[in-house]
Legacy VTK file of the C-alpha trace (Angstrom):
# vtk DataFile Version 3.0
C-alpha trace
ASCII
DATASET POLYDATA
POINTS 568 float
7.779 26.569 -2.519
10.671 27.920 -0.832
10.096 25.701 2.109
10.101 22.942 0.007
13.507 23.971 -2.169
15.214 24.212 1.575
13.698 21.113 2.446
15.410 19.072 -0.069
18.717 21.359 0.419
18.621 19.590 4.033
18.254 16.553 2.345
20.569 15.868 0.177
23.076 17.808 2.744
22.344 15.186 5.164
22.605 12.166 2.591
26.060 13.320 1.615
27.468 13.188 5.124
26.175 10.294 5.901
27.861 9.312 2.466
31.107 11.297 3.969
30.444 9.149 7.073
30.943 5.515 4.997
32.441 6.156 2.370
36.318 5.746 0.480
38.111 5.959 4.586
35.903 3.245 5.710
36.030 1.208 2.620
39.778 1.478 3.393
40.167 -0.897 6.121
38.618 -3.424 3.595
36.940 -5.267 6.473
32.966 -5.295 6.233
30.357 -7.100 7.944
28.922 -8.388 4.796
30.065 -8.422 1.261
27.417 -9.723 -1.670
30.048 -11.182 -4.645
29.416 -11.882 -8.238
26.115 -10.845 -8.987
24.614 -8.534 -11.316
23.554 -5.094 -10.226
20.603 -3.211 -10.618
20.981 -0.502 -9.158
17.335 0.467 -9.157
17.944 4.025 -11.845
16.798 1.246 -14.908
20.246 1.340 -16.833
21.952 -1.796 -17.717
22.775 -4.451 -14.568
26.663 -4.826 -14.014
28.966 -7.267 -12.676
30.338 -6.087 -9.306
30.155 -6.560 -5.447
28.715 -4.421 -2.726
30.568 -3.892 0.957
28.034 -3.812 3.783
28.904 -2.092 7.612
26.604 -1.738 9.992
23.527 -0.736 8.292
24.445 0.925 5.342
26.183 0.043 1.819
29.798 1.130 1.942
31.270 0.537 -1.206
30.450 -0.904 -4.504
33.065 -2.412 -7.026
35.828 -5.568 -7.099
38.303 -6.323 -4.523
36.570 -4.767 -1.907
38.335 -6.860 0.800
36.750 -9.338 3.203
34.024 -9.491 5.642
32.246 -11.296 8.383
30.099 -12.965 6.042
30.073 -13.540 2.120
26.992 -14.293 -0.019
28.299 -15.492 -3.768
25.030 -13.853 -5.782
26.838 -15.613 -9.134
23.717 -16.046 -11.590
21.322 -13.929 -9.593
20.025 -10.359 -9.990
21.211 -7.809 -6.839
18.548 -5.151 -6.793
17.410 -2.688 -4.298
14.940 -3.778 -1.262
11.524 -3.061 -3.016
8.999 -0.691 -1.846
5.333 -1.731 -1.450
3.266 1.235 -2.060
-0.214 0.533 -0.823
0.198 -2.373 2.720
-2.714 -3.500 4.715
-0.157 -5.072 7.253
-1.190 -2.750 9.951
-2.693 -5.490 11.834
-0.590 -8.627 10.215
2.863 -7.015 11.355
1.183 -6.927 15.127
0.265 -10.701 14.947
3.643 -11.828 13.202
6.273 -8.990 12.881
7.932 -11.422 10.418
5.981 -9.850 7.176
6.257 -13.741 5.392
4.750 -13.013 2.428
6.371 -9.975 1.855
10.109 -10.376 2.337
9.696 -13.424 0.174
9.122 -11.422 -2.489
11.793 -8.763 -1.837
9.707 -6.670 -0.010
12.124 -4.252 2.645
9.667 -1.683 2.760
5.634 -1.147 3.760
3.780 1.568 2.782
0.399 2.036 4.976
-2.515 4.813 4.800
-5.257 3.816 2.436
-7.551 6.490 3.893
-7.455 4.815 7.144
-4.285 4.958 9.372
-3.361 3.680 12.828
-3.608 7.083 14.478
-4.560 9.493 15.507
-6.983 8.384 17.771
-9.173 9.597 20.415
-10.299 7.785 23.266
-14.275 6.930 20.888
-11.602 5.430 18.227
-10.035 3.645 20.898
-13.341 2.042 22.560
-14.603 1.624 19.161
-11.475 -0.844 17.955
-11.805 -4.245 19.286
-15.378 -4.221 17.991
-13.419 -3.867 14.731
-11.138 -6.069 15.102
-11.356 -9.553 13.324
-9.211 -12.355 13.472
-6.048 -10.714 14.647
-6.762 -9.439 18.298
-4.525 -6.857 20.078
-4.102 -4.254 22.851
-4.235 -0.285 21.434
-1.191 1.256 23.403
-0.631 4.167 21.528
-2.732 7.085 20.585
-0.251 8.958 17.294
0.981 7.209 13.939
4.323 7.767 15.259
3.556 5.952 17.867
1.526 3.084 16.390
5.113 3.047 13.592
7.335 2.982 16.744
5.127 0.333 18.299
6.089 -1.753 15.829
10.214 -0.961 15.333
10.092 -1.602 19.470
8.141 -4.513 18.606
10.126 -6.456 16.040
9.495 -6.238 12.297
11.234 -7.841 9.377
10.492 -5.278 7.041
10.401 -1.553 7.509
7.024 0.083 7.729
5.893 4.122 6.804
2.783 5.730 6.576
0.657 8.541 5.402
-1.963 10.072 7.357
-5.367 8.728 6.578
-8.087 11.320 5.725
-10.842 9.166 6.472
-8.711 8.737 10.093
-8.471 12.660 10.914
-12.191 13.166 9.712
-13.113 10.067 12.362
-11.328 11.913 14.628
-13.546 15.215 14.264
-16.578 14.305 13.001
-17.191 10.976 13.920
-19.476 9.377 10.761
-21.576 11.944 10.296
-22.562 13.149 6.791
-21.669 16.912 6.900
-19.068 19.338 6.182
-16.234 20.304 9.222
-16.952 23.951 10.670
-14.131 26.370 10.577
-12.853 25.056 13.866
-13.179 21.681 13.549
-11.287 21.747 9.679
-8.823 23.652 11.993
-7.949 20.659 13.927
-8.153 18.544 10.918
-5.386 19.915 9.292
-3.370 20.661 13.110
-3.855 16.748 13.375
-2.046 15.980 9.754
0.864 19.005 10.979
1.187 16.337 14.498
1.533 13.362 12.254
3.671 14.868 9.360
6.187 15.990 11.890
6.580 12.725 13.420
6.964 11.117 10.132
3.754 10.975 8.499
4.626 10.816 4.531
1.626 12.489 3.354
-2.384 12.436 3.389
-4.240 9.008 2.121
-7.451 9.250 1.412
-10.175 6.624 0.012
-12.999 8.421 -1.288
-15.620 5.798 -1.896
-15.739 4.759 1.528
-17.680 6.603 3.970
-17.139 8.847 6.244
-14.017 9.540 3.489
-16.944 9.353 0.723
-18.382 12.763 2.577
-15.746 14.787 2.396
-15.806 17.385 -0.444
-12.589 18.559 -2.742
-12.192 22.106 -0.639
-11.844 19.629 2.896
-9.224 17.652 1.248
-7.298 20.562 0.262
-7.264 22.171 3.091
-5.698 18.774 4.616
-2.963 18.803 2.079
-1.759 22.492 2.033
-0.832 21.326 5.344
1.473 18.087 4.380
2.385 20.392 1.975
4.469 22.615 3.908
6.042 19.683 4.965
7.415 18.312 1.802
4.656 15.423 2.053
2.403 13.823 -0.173
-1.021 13.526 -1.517
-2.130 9.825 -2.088
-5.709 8.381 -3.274
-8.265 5.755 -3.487
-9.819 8.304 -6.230
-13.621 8.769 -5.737
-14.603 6.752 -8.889
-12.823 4.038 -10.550
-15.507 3.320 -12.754
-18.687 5.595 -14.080
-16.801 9.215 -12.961
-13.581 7.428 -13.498
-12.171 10.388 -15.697
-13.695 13.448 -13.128
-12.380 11.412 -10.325
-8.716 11.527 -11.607
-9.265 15.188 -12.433
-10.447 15.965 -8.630
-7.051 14.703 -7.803
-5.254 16.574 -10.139
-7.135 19.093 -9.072
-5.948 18.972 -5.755
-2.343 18.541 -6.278
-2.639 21.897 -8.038
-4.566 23.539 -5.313
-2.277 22.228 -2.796
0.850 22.948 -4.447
1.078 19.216 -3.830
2.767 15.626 -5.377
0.110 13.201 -5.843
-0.203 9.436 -6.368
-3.520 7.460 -7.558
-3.740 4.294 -5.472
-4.421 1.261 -7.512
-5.203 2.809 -10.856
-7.639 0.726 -12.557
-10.856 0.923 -15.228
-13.369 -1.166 -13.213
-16.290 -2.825 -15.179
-16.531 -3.643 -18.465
-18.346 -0.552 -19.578
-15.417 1.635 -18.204
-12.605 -0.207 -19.481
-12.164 2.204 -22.586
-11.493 5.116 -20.025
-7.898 4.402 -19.537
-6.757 5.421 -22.479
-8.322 8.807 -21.278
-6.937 9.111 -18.127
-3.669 8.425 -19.377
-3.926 11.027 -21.360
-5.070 13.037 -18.601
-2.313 12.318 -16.307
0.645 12.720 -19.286
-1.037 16.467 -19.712
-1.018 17.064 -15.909
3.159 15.938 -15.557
3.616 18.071 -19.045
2.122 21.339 -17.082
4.521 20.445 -14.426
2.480 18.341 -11.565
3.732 15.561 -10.221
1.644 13.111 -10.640
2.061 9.630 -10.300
0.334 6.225 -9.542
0.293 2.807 -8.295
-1.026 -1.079 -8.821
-1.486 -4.646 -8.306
-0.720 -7.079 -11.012
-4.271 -8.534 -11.215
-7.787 -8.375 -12.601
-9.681 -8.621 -9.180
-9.851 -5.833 -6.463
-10.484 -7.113 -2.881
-12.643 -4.651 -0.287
-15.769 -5.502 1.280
-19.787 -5.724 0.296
-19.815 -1.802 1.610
-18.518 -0.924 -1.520
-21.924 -2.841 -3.102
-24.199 -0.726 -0.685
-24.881 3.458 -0.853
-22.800 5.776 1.660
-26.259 6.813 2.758
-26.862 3.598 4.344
-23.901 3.254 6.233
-23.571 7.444 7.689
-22.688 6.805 11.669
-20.635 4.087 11.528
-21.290 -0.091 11.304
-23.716 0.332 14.103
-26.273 2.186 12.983
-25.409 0.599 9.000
-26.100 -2.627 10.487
-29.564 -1.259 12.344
-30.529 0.215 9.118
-30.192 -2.926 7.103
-32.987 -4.729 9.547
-35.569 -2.075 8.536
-37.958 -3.591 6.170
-38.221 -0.558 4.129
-34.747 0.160 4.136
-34.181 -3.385 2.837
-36.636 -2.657 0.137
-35.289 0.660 -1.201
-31.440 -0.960 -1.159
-32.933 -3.591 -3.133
-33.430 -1.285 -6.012
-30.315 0.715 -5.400
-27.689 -1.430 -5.685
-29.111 -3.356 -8.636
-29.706 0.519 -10.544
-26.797 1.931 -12.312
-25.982 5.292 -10.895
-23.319 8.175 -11.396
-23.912 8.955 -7.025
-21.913 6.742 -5.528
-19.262 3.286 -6.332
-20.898 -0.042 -6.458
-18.461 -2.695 -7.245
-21.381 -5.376 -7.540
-22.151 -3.787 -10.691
-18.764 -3.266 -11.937
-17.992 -6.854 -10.867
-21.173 -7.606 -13.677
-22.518 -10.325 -11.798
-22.700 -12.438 -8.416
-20.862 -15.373 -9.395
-17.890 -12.600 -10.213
-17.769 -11.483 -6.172
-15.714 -14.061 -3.960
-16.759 -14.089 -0.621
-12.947 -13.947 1.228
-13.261 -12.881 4.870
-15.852 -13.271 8.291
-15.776 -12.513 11.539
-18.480 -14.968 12.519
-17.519 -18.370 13.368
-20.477 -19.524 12.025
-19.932 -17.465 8.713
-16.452 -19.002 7.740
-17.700 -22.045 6.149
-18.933 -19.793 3.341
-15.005 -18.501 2.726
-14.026 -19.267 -1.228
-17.758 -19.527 -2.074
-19.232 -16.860 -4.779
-22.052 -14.482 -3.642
-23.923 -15.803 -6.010
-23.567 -19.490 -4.735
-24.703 -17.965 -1.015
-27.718 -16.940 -2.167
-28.703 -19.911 -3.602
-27.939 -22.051 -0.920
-30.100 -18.968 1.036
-33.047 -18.756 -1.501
-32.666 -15.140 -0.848
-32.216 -12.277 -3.464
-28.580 -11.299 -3.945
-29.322 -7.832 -2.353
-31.278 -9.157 0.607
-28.161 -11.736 0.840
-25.648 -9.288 1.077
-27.787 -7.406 3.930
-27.836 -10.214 5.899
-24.036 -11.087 5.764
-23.119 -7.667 6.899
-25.914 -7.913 10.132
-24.660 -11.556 10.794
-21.003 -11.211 10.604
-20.832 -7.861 12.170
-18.517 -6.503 9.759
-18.819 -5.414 6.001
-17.376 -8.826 4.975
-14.121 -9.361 3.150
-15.017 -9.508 -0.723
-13.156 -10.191 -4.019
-14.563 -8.226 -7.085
-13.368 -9.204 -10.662
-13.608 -6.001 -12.072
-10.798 -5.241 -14.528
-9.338 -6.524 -17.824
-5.896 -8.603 -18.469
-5.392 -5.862 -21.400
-5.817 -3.343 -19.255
-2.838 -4.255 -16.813
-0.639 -4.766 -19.226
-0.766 -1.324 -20.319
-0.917 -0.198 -17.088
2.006 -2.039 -15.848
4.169 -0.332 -19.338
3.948 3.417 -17.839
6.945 4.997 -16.531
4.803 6.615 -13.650
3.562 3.405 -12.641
4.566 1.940 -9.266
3.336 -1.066 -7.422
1.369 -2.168 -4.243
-0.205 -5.823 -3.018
-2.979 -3.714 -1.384
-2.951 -6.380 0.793
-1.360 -8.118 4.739
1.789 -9.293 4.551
0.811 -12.857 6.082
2.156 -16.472 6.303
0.493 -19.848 5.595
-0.246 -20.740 9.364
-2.019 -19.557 12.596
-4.867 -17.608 12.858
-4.024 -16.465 8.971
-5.232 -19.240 7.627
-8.961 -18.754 9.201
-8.970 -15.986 5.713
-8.870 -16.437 2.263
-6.987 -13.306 1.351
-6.472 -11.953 -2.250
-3.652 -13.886 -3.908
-1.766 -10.526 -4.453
-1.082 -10.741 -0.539
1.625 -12.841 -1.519
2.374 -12.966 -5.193
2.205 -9.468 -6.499
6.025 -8.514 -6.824
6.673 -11.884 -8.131
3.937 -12.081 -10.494
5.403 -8.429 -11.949
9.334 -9.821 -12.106
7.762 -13.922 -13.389
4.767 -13.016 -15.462
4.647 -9.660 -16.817
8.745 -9.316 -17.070
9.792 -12.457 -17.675
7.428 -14.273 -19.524
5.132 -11.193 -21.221
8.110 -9.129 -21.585
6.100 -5.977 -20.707
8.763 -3.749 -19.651
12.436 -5.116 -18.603
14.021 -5.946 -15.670
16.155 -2.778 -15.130
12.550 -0.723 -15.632
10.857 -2.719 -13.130
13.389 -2.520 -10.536
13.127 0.908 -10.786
9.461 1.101 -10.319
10.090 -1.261 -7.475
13.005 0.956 -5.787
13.714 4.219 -6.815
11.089 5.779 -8.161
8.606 5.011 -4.909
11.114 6.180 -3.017
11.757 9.364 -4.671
7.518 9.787 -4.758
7.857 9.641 -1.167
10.968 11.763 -0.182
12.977 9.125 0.781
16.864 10.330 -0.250
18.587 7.220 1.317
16.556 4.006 0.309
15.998 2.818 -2.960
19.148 2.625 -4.580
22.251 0.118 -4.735
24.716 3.382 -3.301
27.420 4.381 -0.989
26.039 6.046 1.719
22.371 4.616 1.343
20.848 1.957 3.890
21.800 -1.705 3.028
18.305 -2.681 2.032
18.848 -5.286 -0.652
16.815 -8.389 -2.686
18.743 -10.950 -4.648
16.877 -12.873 -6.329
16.785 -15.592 -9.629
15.163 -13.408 -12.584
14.436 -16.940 -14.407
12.629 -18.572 -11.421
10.983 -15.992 -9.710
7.356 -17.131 -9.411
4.393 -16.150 -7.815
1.828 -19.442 -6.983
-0.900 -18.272 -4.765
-4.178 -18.439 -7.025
-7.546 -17.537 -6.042
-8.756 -20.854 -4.723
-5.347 -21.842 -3.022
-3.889 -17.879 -1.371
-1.922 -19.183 0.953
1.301 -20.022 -1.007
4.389 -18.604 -0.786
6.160 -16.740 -4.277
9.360 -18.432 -4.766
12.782 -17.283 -6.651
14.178 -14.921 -3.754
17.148 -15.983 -2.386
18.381 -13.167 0.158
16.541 -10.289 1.498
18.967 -7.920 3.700
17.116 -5.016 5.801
19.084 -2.486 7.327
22.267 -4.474 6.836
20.610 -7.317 8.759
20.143 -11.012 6.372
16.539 -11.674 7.054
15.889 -14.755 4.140
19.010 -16.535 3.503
18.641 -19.298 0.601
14.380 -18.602 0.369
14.350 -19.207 4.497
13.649 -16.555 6.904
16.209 -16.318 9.550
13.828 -14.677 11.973
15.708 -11.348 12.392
13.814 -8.366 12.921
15.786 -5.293 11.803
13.299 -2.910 10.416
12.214 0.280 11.227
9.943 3.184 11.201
11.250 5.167 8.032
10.133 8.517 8.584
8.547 11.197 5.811
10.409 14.572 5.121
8.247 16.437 7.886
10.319 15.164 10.541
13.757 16.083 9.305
12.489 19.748 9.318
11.474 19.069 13.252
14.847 17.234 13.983
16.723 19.628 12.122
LINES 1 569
568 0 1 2 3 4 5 6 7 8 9 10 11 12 13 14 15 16 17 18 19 20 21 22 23 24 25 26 27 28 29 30 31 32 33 34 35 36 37 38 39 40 41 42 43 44 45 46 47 48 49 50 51 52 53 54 55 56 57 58 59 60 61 62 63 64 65 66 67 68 69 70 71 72 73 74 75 76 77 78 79 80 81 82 83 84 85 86 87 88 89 90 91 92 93 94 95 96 97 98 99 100 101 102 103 104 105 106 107 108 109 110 111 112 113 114 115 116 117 118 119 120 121 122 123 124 125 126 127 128 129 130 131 132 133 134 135 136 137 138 139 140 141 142 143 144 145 146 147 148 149 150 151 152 153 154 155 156 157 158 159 160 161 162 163 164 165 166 167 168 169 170 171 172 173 174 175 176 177 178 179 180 181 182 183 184 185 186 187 188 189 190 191 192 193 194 195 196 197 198 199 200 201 202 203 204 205 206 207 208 209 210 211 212 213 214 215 216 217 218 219 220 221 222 223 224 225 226 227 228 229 230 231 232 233 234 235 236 237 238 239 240 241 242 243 244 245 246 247 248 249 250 251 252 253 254 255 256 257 258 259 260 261 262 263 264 265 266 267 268 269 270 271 272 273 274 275 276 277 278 279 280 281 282 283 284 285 286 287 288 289 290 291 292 293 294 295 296 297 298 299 300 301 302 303 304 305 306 307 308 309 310 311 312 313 314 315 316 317 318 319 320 321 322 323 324 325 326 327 328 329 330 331 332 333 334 335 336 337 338 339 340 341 342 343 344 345 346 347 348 349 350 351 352 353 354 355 356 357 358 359 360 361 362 363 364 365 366 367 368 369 370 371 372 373 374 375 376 377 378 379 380 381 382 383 384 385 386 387 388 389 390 391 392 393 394 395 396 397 398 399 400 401 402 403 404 405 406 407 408 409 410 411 412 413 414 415 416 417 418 419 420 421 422 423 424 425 426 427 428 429 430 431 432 433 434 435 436 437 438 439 440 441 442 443 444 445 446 447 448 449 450 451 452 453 454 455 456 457 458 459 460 461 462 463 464 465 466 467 468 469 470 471 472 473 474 475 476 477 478 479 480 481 482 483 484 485 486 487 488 489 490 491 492 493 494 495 496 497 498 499 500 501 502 503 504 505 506 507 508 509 510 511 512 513 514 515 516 517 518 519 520 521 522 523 524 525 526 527 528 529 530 531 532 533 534 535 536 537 538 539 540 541 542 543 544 545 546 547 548 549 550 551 552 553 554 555 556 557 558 559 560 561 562 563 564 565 566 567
């Protein structure tokens, strides 16, 4: 713990120099590069906006007030809400930012920063991971030059990104790393370079451990390995984040194994798209609310994040046993052509069972799984069709349908589950704890994007939180979700110098029209752009001007509280 107190003792030292650095002498010279007039501010702590302007140099906000002076360039904000850039907890643009470092559907919804790790993380690798990749690659093809997640995160700042990009370690990543698939426990040596991996990848940046438990080799891993793996981004000042090993039957133990952990691991920890899925389950909430409020009243820090929709989006693995699938897509893929394989599978995932996740039972039925995503040419015509329309255009079972799409494709198949209730998010969305994630790429309506049908939330979910659930449903206010958006992420993550409108802090910044802001991508039509953003400003650097991207690429690797400690 004393590590930790010094830690943020170095922080906050180093925010106020840099604060020393731009602050009243520089605002002095009342020359800036950019000045944003007349808007109102929310400064992302959830009190009341205010009328005022903000003074921009370089790459960091210099002054807030009136009669700052002039600058290079003006934006008049009059009639439109100045908030923080917002922070997207739980990104799948790993891949999407190598294709098209622009991050479309992101910064159009005020997106400045991506948050990866969902288990799975860009590095480490060895050189098995690396052989193993452009098997698993779909449509998005690319060259594996670096072997960290530092590197993979500088790969992309060298690269060119609109938005800046972070990352936890992912469990299911480090365990790859070790153990390949296999269903056992590490040895004492081999848990020993587990947790030396997460020390590599905390101190060059890493913000924390992900994991994503019903998803093997993750799924094998017992509470003891995963503590072990976070005493270690402990020390470090990191985090513990969580696709929790049951959002449905073992919903309540599941979010007790995390708190659990944080405990163990003298550890902050965040629940990754908290949800109640299937109908049965949907009463739990209530429970694990309660569960959660007791945990932050003992003095944990628990938190949690979500998506501002009723369907989840994975793939039909999460409809199969781990069993099945121990060794990797390979040897899942052999299994499923085995006759009495086929025939025991059959029965499982139609059978309720407290063992293991299956969405296709949470989902209640196949015409409530969306078939989204193939690899296979010859597959794609079935994108936007319902499992359950498949197999009747098959004549084969559901079961024995879903076997064959995963052998065919040669992938586990990108698949929409609707899963949750409308009630449900709604009280989700009205916890002070709650932050938010799309889950999802961050993509654009052209190219080799558009071969997909992604979940909508790829490019409405901050918009559909600020248009439908603000706005129109009046769930919490404006001031409340910009701070779910801003501040408190960024405090979750140990990030002293993003996430507020303040001297000293980067110049990451959304403007945007609180009566227009819309999201419009549905299930049957993704592809469509949220609209009601005006500016987005990364780093000091305008990248959508008037709802148009300019093409800049100013963001950067933002790096955990592990590497301060190392650059010290």
């Amino acid at each position: 713990m004393l590590r930790k107190v010094s830690l943020w003792i170095f922080l906050l030292a180093a925010l106020a120099a840099c604060s020393k650095q731009t602050g009243s002498d520089d605002i002095a010279t009342g020359q800036f590069d950019l000045l944003v007039i007349n808007g109102e501010i929310y400064d992302g702590q959830g009190g009341d906006p205010y009328a005022a302007d903000i003074a921009i140099r370089d790459d960091r906000i210099v002054g807030i007030g009136k009669d700052l002076g002039t600058a290079d360039r003006t934006i008049d904000a009059t009639g439109l809400a100045v908030a923080p850039g917002f922070i997207n907890m739980l990104s799948w643009a790993t891949e999407s930012l190598i294709a098209d470092g622009r991050s479309q559907s992101d910064i159009r919804q005020g997106v400045t920063l991506e948050v990866m790790g969902e288990g799975w993380s860009m590095g480490p690798l060895n050189d098995a991971m690396k052989a193993e990749a452009p098997g698993q690659q779909g449509d998005i093809k690319y060259d594996i030059t670096w072997t960290t997640l530092g590197e993979y995160l500088q790969f992309l700042e060298d690269k060119g990104i609109s938005t800046n990009v972070a990352s936890f370690v992912g469990a299911s990543t480090v365990r790859i790393h070790e153990l390949g698939y296999e269903d056992r426990a590490p040895n004492e040596e081999e848990l020993e370079r587990m947790r030396n991996l997460v020390r590599t990848a905390m101190e060059e940046g890493a913000l924390g451990v992900g994991s994503s438990l019903i998803y093997t080799p993750a799924f094998y891993a017992d509470t003891a390995e995963l503590i072990a793996l976070c005493e270690v981004a402990s020390e470090y000042g990191g985090r513990y984040i969580s696709h929790i090993r049951s959002e449905g039957e073992q919903f309540v133990e599941a979010v007790e194994e995390l708190i659990a952990i944080a405990r163990a691991a003298d550890i902050g920890a965040e629940i990754y798209h908290l949800k109640a899925a299937g109908k049965a389950n949907f009463d739990k909430l209530e429970t694990v609310f309660d569960r959660i409020e007791a945990a932050r009243a003992e003095g944990l820090d628990i938190t949690t994040d979500m998506y501002t929709y009723t369907a989840g989006a994975t793939g039909l693995d999460a409809s199969m046993p781990p069993w099945v699938q121990e060794g990797g897509y390979e040897a899942w893929a052999e299994r499923l052509k085995d006759p009495a394989i086929r025939e025991r599978l059959k029965m499982e995932i139609e059978a309720p069972s407290n063992d293991w996740e299956n969405l296709y039972l949470a989902a209640g039925s196949a015409d409530k799984v969306l078939l989204a995503g193939f690899k296979n040419p010859d597959l794609k015509p079935l994108t936007g069709k319902t499992l359950a329309e498949v197999a009747r255009m098959r004549e084969t079972s559901v079961a024995e349908t879903m076997m064959d799409l995963v052998i065919e494709d040669g992938s586990r198949v990108g698949t929409i589950y609707f899963i949750m209730s409308e009630e449900n998010v709604k009280k989700k969305i009205a916890m002070p704890w709650m932050a938010f994630g799309s889950d999802a790429e961050s993509l654009a309506p052209e190219g080799n994007f558009l071969l997909s049908n992604p979940h909508p939330r790829a490019y409405g979910t901050f918009a559909r939180l600020l248009g439908k659930y603000v706005r129109d449903d009046k769930i919490i206010s404006l001031p409340e979700a910009v701070r779910r958006l801003t501040s408190l992420p960024a405090r979750n993550l140990g990030i002293v110098d993003r996430g507020l409108l303040k001297a000293g802090f980067f110049a990451d910044i959304t403007i945007f029209d609180p009566g227009s802001i819309q999201d419009h991508a549905t299930f049957a039509e993704p592809h469509q752009y949220a609209t009601g953003v005006q500016y987005v400003i990364v780093n000091g650097v305008l990248v959508l001007v008037d709802g148009t991207h300019t093409e800049a690429t100013p963001g950067r690797f933002v790096k955990g509280p592990g590497f301060r400690i190392t650059a010290e």
